[in-house]
C-alpha positions in Angstrom: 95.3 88.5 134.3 97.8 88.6 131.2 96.3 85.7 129.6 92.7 87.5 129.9 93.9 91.0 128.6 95.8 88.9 126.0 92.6 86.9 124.7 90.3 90.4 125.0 92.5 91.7 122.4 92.3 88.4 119.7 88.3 89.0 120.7 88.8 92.4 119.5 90.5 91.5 116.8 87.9 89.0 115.5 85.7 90.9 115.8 86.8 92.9 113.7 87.9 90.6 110.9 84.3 89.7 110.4 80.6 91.6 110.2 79.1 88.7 113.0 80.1 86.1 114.5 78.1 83.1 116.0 78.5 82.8 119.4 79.5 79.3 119.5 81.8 79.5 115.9 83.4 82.4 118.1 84.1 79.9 121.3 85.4 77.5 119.1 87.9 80.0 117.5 89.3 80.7 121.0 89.2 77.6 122.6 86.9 78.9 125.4 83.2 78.3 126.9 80.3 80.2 125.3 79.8 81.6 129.2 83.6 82.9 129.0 82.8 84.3 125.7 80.0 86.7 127.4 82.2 87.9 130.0 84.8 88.6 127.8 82.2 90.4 125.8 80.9 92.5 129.1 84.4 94.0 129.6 84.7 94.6 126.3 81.8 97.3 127.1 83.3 98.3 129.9 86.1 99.4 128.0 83.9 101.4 126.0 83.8 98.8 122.9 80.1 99.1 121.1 79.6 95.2 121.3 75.9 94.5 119.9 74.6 90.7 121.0 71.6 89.0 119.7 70.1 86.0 121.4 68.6 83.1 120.5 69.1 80.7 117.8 71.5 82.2 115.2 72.3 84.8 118.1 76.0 85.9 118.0 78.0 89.3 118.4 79.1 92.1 116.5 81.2 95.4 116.8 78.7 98.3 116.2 80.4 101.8 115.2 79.7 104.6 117.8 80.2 108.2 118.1 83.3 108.3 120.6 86.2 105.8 119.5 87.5 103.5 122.8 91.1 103.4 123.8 92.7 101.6 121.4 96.0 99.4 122.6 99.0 99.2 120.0 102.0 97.3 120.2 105.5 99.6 120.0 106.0 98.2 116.2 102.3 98.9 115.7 102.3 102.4 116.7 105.1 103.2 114.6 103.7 101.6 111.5 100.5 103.9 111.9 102.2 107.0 113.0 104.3 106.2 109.2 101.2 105.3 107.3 99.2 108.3 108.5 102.6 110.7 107.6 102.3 108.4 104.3 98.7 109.4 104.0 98.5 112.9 104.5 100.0 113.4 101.1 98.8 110.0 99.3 96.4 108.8 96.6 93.6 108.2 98.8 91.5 111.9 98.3 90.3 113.0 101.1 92.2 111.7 103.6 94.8 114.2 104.0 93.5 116.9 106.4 92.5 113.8 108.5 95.6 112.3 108.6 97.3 115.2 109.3 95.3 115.2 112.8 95.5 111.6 113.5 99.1 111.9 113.2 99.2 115.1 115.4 96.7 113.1 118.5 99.5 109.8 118.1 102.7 111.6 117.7 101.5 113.7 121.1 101.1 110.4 122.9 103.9 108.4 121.4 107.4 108.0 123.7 110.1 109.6 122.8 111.7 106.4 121.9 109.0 105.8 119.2 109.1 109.2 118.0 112.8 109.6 117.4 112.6 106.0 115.5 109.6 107.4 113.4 111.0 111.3 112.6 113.9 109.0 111.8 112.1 106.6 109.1 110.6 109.8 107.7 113.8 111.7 107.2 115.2 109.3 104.9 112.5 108.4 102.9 112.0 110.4 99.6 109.1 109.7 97.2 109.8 109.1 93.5 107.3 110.5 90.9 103.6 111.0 90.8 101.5 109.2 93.2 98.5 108.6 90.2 95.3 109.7 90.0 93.5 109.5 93.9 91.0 107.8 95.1 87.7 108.8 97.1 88.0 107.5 100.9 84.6 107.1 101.5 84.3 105.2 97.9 87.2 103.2 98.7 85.9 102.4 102.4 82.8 101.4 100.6 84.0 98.6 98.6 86.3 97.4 101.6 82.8 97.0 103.2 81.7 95.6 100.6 84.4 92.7 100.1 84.3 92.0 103.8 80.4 91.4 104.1 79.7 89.8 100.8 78.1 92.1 99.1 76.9 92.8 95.6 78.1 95.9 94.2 76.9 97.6 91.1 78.2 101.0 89.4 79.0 103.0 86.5 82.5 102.1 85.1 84.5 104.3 82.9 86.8 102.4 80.7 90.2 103.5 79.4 88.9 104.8 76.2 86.2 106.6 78.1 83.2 104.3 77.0 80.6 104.0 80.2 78.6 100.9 81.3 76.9 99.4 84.2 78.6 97.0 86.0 77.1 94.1 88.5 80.1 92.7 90.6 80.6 90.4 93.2 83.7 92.3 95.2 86.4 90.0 96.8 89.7 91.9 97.2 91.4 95.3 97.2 95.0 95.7 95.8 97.0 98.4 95.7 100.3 99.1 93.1 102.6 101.7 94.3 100.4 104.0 91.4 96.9 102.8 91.6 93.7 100.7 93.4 92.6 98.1 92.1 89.4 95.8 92.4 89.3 92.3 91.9 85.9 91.1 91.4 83.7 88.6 89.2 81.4 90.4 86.9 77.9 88.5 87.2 76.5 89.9 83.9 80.1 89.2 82.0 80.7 85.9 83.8 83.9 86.2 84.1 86.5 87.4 86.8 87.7 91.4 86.0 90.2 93.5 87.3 88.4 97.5 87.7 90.6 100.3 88.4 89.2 102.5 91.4 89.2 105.8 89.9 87.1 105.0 86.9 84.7 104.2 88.9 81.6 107.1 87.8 79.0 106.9 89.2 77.2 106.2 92.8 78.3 103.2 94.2 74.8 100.7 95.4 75.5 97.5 97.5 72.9 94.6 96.8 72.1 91.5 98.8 74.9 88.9 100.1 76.4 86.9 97.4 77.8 83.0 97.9 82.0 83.5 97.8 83.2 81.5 94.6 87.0 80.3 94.7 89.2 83.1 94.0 91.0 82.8 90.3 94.4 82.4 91.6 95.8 82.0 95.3 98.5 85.2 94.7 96.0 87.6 94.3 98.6 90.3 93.8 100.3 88.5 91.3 96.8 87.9 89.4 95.9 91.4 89.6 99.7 92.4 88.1 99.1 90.0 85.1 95.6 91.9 84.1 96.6 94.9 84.5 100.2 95.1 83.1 98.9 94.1 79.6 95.0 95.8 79.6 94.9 98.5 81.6 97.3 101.0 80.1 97.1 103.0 76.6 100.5 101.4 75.8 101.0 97.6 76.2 104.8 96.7 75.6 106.8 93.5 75.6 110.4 93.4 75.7 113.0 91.0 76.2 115.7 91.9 79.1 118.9 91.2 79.7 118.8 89.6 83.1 117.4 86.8 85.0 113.5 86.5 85.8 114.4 86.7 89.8 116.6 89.7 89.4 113.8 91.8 87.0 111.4 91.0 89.4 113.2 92.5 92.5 113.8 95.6 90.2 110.4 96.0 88.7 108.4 95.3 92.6 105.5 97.4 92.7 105.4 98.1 88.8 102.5 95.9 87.2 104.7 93.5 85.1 104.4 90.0 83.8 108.0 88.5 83.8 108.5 84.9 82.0 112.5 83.2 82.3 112.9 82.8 78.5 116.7 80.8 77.7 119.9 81.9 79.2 120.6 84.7 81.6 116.9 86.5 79.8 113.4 87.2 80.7 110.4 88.3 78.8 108.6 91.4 80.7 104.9 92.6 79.4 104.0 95.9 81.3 102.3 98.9 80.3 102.1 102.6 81.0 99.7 105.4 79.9 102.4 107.3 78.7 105.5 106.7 76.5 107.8 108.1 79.3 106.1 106.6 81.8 107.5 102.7 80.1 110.7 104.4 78.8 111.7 105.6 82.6 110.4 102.1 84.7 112.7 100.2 81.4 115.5 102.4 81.5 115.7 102.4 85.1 116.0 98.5 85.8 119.8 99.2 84.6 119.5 96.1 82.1 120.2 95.7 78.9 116.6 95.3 76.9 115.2 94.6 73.4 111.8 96.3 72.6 109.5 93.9 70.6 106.5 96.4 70.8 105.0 98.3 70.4 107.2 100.4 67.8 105.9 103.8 69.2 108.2 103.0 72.6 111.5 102.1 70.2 110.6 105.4 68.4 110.6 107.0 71.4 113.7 105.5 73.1 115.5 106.3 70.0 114.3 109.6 70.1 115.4 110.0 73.7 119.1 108.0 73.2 119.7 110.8 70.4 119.2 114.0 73.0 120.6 112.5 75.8 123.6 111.8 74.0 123.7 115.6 72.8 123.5 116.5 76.2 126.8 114.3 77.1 128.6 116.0 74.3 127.2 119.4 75.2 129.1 118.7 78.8 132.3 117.3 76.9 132.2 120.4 74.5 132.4 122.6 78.3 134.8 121.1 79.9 137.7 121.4 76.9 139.8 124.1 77.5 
């Protein structure tokens, strides 16, 4: 009976991962009889699971989306990480998903033991957010190109790029990444023929899926790392390139979640390329890696540090002034 319940949830779970599924390619994946498959299947409905089966040649199964959600099993670690990530979303960059969080949470936290609870309230308790979240995201937009990347879809919208200009844009969609700031598509423009990086929230206008598109080879097997790389030099209004005084490994650990492009340049040294929108935005993420660094451009962000060295430094000597007697 374990090992039943066990492999009902990996069907779930597959099912999941993927629009349809054959039913043979389905067997195959769990090692089981196309006749164990459709029993699993029938207590899958019994649980109250919306499993849709077509028969025939090219028949298969797939999860359909229904009005009233089924029980849904989570592991201790599991609930946790939900009951955190809907605390996280209720005031996160994802618009719209706040109120509905909010209830989500209140439904879990209800149900939860107070084991879980007291390890969650814990988590929260210490955590403290740093700075501005960026600008948010549309849920339903954002769901919409998840759909998108999963079924293979063409996508084509109005894009809005950082100087404002407008154009159309044909895309096949393959991955969603997310910066501790900003989403970000990955996706290979069909008209451009090339692979480009799009940030959610200048997307414009309505969003239209087309037909199913063949998957190409993604440019890069760290997708997060090739996402970093665009967008830490192109994306921003400032592009800057320094040198630090510290080792590759150690900048990276500092600057995690900050869209960087570090290179190990001769000694103890690294070259970073990043970028920000603002001039305090770069001054604060540099200044706070608590390295030494040399600023090779652009000469706006040395103006600026300088500018910012001279009145912090009046604001230590207006404290050593105080405290003479």
């Amino acid at each position: 009976m374990v090992q039943t319940s066990a492999r009902l949830l990996r069907v779930l779970s597959l099912l999941q991962s993927r629009r349809f599924w054959a039913g043979g390619d389905l067997a195959q994946e769990l090692g089981v009889t196309e006749r164990s498959v459709r029993r699993d299947m029938d207590r899958l409905r019994t649980l109250g699971y919306p499993v849709h089966a077509t028969a025939g040649v090219g028949g298969g199964y797939q999860l359909g989306a229904e009005k009233e959600l089924p029980p849904l099993p989570l592991e201790d670690d599991e609930a946790v990480a939900v009951a955190v990530g809907l605390r996280t979303a209720a005031a996160g960059p994802v618009k719209g998903l706040e109120e509905a969080a909010v209830r989500a949470l209140g439904k879990l936290e209800q149900v939860l033991p107070k084991r879980l609870r007291r390890r969650v309230n814990a988590l929260q308790a210490v955590s403290v957010r740093l700075g501005d979240a960026g600008p948010t995201v549309d849920a339903g937009l954002l769901a919409s190109i998840a759909n998108a990347c999963r079924d293979g879809e063409l996508l084509r919208f109005g894009y809005g790029s950082r100087d404002g200009t407008a154009s159309q844009r044909s895309v096949e969609p393959y991955r969603l990444v997310h910066t501790s700031h900003r989403w970000y598509l990955l996706a290979y423009d069909v008209e451009r023929e090339g692979w480009r990086t799009f940030r959610i929230d200048r997307i414009r206008e309505g969003l239209e899926t087309g037909r199913a598109f063949k998957a190409r080879p993604l440019p890069a097997e760290d997708v997060a790392a090739y996402v970093s790389q665009a967008v830490s030099t192109e994306a921003y209004r400032f592009r800057a390139r320094v040198t630090v005084h510290a080792p590759a490994h150690t900048v990276s650990e500092q600057l995690s979640g900050v869209a960087a492009r570090i290179e190990p340049v001769e000694g103890e040294r690294c070259l970073v390329h990043t970028g920000g929108d603002s001039l305090e935005t770069l001054a604060f993420h540099l200044g706070w890696m608590g390295f030494d660094f040399e600023v090779h451009e652009p000469k706006e962000l040395a103006e600026h540090l300088r500018r910012l060295s001279e009145r912090l430094a009046r604001a230590a000597n207006g404290i050593e002034r105080a405290s003479r007697p």
